[in-house]
C-alpha angles and dihedrals in degrees: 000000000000133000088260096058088050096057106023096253095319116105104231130217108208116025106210116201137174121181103245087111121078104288087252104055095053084044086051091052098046093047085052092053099043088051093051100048093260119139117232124220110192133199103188095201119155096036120240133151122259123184123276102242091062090064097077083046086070130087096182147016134184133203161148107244134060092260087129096112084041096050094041091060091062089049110251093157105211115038124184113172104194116227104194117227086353087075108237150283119243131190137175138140084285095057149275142274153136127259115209114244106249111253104191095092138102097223108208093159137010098196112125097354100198104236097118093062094040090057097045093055094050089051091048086058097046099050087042090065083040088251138124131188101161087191094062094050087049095049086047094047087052085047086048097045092051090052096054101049089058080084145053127266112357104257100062098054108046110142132240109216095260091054087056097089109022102080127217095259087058089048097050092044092057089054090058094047093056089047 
């Protein structure tokens, strides 16, 4: 496998996995993408086993369950366990912490919440500038999530950067407003 199968021609700059491929296959991808110089972000649902020399080949992972001590020990550098409407747990080299869910939010539907993408494209940002504060993509993938169950299904209401901190109740009160 090379670094231009795994993203059609375009070198990629983040490589996202979940484990719902043959093990092999997702092993195969993050070893790709390690060798190339791609981080890895890793959701490990469902949970399978990989082998333990692919740990160390991942930046960052993302769960349900409190596994962040666990994951740590075999060297994933950047863990966030999600803990739904409790906000989430973070943990890296720098330190660890827990980020409050946000509560201003109308939640109509918790599919695909849209933390995980939140907090990619605040790490995205932030490496861009050469910078990481876990905490703060953390803090923007809970902002995120709370944006996106305000809606039904989890395609439709994917937010742009400037939506992340305005709710829907804002939203529908400026409508009115216009009306």
């Amino acid at each position: 496998m090379t670094l231009e199968s795994l993203g059609g021609g375009v070198a990629s700059d983040l490589a996202i996995a979940q484990l719902e491929l043959r093990r092999d296959t997702i092993e195969q991808v993050i070893e790709t993408a390690y060798r190339e110089g791609v981080e890895v972000l890793l959701n490990p649902s469902p949970a399978h086993y990989l082998m333990p020399e692919i740990y160390p080949m991942i930046a960052h992972l993302t769960g349900w369950t409190n596994v962040a001590e666990y994951f740590l020990n075999l060297r994933v550098k950047n863990i966030v366990i999600n803990l739904a409407e409790k906000g989430a747990y973070y943990s890296n080299e720098s330190g660890s912490g827990y980020v409050k869910a946000e509560k201003n939010c109308t939640v109509i539907d918790t599919s695909g919440t849209g933390f995980v993408g939140g907090y990619v494209a605040q790490y995205m940002a932030q490496k861009q500038k050469g910078e990481w504060d876990i905490k703060a993509a953390v803090q923007y993938g809970c902002k995120a999530s709370a944006r996106v169950i305000e809606h039904l299904g989890c395609l439709h209401p994917i937010v742009w950067a400037d939506e992340v901190d305005i709710p829907l109740k804002s939203k529908e009160a400026e409508k009115t407003q216009e009306i």
